[in-house]
C-alpha positions as CSV (number, residue, x, y, z in Angstrom):
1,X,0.0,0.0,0.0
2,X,1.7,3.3,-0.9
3,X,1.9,6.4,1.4
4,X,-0.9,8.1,-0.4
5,X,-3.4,5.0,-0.6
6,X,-3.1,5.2,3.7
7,X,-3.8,8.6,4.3
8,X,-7.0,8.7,1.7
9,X,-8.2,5.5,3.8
10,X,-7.4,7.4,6.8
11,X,-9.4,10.2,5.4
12,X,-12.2,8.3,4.4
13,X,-12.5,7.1,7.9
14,X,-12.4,10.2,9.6
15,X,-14.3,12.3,7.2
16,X,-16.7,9.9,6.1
17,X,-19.6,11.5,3.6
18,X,-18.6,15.3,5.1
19,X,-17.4,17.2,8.1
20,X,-20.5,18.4,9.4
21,X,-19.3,20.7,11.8
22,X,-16.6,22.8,9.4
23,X,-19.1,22.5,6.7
24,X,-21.7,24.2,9.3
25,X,-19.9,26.8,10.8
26,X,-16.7,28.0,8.0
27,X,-17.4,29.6,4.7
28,X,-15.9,27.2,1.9
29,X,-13.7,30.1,0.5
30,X,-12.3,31.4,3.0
31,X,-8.7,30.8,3.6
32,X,-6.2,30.8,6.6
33,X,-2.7,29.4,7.9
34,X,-1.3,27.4,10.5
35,X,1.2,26.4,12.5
36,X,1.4,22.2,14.2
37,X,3.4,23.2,17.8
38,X,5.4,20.6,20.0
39,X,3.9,20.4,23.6
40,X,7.0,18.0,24.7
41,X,10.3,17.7,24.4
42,X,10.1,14.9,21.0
43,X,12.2,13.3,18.3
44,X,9.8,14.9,14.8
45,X,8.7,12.1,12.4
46,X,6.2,11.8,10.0
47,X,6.2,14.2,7.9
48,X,5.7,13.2,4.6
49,X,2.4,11.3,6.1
50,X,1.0,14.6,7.1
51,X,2.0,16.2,4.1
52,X,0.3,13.8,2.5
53,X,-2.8,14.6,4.6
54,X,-3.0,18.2,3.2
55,X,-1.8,17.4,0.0
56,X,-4.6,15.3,-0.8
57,X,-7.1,18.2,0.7
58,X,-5.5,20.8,-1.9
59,X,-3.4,22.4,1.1
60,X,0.0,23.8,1.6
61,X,1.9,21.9,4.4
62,X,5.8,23.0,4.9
63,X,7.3,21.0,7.0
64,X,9.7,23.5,9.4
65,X,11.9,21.1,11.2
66,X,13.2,17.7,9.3
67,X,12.4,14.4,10.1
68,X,15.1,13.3,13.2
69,X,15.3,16.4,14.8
70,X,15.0,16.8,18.4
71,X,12.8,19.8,19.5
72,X,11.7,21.4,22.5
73,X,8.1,22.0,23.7
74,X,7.1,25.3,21.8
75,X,8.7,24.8,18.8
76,X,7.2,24.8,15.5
77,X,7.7,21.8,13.5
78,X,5.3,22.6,10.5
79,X,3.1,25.1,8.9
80,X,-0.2,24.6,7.0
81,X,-2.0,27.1,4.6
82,X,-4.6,26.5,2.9
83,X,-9.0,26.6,2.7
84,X,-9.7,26.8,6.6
85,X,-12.3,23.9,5.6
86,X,-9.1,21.6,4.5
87,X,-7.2,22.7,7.7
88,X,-9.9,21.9,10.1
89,X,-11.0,18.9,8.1
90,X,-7.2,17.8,7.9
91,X,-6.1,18.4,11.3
92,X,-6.5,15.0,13.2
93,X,-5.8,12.6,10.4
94,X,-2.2,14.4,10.3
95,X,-2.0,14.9,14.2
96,X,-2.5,11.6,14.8
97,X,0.2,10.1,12.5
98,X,2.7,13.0,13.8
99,X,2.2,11.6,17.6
100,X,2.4,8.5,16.8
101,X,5.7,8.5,14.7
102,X,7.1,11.2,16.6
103,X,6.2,8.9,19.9
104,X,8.4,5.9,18.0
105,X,11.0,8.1,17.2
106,X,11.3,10.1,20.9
107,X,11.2,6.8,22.6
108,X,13.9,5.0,20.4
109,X,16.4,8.1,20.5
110,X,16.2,6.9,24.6
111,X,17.3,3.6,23.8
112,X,19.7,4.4,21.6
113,X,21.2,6.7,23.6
114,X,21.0,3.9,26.6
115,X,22.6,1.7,24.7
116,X,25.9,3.6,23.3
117,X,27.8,1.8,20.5
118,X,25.8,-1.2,21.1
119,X,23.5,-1.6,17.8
120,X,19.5,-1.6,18.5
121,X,17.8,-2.5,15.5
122,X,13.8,-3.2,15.2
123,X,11.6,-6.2,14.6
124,X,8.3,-6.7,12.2
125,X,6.0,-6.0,15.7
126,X,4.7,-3.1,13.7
127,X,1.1,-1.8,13.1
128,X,-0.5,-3.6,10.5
129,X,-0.3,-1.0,7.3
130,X,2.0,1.7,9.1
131,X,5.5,-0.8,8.8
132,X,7.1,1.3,6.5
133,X,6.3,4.7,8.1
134,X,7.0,3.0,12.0
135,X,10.2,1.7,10.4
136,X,11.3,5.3,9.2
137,X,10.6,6.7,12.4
138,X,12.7,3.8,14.3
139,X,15.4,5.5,12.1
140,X,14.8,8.9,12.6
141,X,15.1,8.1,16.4
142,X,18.8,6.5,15.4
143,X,18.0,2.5,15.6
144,X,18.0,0.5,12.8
145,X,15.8,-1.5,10.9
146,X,15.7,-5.3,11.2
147,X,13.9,-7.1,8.2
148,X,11.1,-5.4,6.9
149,X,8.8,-8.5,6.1
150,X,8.9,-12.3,5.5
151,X,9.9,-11.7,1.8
152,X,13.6,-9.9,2.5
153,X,15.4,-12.1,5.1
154,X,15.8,-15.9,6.8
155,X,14.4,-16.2,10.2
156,X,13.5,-19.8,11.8
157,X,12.2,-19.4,14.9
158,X,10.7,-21.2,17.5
159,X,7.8,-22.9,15.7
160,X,9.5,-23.4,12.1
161,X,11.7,-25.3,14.2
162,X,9.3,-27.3,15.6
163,X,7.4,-27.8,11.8
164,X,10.8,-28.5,10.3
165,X,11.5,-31.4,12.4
166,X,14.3,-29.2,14.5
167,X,17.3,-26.8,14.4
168,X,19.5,-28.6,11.3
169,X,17.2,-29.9,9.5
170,X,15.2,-26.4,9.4
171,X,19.0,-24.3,8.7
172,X,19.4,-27.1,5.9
173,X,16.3,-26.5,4.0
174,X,16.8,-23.1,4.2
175,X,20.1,-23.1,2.8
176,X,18.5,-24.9,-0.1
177,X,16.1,-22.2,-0.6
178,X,18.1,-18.8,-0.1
179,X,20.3,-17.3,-2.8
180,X,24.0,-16.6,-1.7
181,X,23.0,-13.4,-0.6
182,X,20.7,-14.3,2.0
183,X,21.9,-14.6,5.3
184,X,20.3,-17.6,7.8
185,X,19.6,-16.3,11.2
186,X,17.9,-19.2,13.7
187,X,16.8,-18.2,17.0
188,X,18.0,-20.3,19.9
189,X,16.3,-20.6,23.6
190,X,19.3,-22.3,25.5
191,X,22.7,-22.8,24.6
192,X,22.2,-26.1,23.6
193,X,20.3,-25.1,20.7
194,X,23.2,-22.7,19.9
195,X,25.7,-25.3,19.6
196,X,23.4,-27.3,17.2
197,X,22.9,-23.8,15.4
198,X,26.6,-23.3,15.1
199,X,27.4,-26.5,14.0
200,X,24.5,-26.1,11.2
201,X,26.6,-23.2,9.7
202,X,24.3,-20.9,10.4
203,X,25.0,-16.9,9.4
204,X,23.0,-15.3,12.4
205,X,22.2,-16.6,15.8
206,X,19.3,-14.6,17.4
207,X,19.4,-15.4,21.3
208,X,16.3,-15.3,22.3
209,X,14.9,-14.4,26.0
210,X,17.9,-15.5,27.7
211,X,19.1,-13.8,30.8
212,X,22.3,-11.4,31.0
213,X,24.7,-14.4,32.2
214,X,23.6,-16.9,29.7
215,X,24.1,-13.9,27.2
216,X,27.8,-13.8,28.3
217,X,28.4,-17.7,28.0
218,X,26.3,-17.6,24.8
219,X,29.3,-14.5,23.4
220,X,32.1,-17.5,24.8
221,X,30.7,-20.0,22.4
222,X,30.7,-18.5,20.0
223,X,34.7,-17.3,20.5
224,X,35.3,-21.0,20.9
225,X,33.3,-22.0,17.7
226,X,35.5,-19.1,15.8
227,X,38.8,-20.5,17.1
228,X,38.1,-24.4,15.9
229,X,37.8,-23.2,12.2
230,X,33.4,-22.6,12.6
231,X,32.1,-20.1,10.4
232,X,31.8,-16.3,11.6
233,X,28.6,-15.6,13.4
234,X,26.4,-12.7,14.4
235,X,24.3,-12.9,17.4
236,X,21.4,-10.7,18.2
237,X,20.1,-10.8,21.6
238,X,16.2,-10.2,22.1
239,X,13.3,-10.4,24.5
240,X,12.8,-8.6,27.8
241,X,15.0,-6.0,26.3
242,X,14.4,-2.3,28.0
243,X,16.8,0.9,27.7
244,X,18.0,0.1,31.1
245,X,19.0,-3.3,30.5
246,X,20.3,-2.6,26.7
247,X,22.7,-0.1,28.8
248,X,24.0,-3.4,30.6
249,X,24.9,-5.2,28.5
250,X,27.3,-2.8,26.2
251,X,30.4,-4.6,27.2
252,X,28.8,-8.3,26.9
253,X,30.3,-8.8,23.1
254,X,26.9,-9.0,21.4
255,X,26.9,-7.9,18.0
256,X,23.2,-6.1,18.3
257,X,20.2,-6.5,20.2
258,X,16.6,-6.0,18.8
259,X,13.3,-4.7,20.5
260,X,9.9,-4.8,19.4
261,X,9.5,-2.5,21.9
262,X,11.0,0.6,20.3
263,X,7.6,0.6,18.8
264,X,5.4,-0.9,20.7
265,X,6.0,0.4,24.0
266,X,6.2,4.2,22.5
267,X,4.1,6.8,23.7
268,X,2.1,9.2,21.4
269,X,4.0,12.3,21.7
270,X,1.9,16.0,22.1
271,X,1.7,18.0,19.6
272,X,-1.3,20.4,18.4
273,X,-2.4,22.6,15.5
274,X,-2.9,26.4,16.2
275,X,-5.2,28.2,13.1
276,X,-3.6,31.4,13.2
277,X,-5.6,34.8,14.2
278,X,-7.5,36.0,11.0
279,X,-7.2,39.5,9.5
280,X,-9.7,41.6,10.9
């Protein structure tokens, strides 16, 4: 679904047959500005969605601070002119995606910033249709993205493990399958399922839900795997992971860790739109 598909849905859902209360109260021709304001301190994202939001209702939207930028409460991020009719009609449809993607971005910027040079990438708990504009804002917060979707990466987990009969046989079909560009990443539960990972030449361990110890032995393996002639090996820890915990484990020797929650667990961030005074 393109960017432009999403916000006429969105606008279809909100608007419906008419704004009754715009098309009651403001003449149709008359024409005004203004400004969207940030009421917190927030990482901006989403622009382009609520561009796309006045775009489509023949108004001007200029976006005044980029995508990634960290603002204080007060500042203006973008400015709208247009029919007062398409800026009232307009207003919450593009609200809504601002605080949301600005919400992903401000919370991830925490982690990331929790987490130092340890990389913290994303995962595909996203909401169903806004991936590609949750993804962006994971960046714009300064994570990375994991794979977007089941098409552009290898990932057996748990239960392809248990419908491929287990760990090597599930790495070895999947080797059959991938072109020489696609890495294999398996995710293990216990560090026995790692050793049968390693020895499956696998190209990406994902540790999953395992404690900050087992972490540490899991990182020892995997030196002693290198040093007998194995294969080199990424592992990505995940599960349970917070911004306080992230910080932890910096010095563990992991090569990333990913967290859904970088999107789930973000709060919408606070922003509003201000029409501003007309002429007299």
């Amino acid at each position: 679904m393109t960017l432009s598909d999403l916000v006429r849905l969105a606008l279809e859902e909100d608007v419906g047959p008419g704004d009754v209360t715009t098309r009651a109260v403001v003449d149709p021709a008359a024409r005004g500005t203004a400004r969207i304001v940030a009421k917190q301190p927030l990482v901006v994202s989403g622009q382009s969605a609520a561009a796309e939001v006045f775009r489509q209702l023949d108004a001007r939207y200029t976006a005044v601070e980029a995508d990634g930028a960290e603002v204080t409460p007060g500042t203006v991020v973008a400015r709208v002119d247009g029919t007062l009719a398409a800026l009232l009609v307009g207003e919450r449809t593009a609200l809504n995606f601002l605080m949301r993607l600005c919400g992903v971005a401000t919370h991830t910027r925490s982690v990331v910033r929790a987490a130092g040079a340890l990389r913290v990438v994303d995962t595909r708990k996203t909401t169903p249709l806004l991936r590609a504009l949750e993804k962006a804002a994971v960046r714009d917060g300064g994570a990375a993205n994991h794979r977007y979707a089941l098409y552009d990466g290898v990932l057996i987990k748990d239960n392809h493990i248990v419908a491929a009969g287990g760990i090597t046989t599930a790495v070895r079909r999947a080797r059959a399958e991938a072109h020489h560009l696609l890495r294999v990443e398996v995710e293990v539960e216990d560090l026995a399922e790692l050793a049968e990972a390693l020895a499956a030449g696998v190209d990406v361990v994902l540790l999953d839900n395992m404690d900050d110890a087992t972490l540490r032995e899991a990182v020892a393996m995997r030196a002693v795997h290198r040093a007998n002639g194995g294969q080199p090996v990424v592992l990505e820890a995940s599960g349970n992971m917070t911004a306080e915990r992230i910080a932890r484990l910096g010095d563990v020797g992991l090569d990333f860790v990913s967290m859904g929650g970088l999107v789930h667990q973000a709060r919408w961030a606070d922003l509003s739109m201000r029409i501003d005074p007309l002429p007299a």
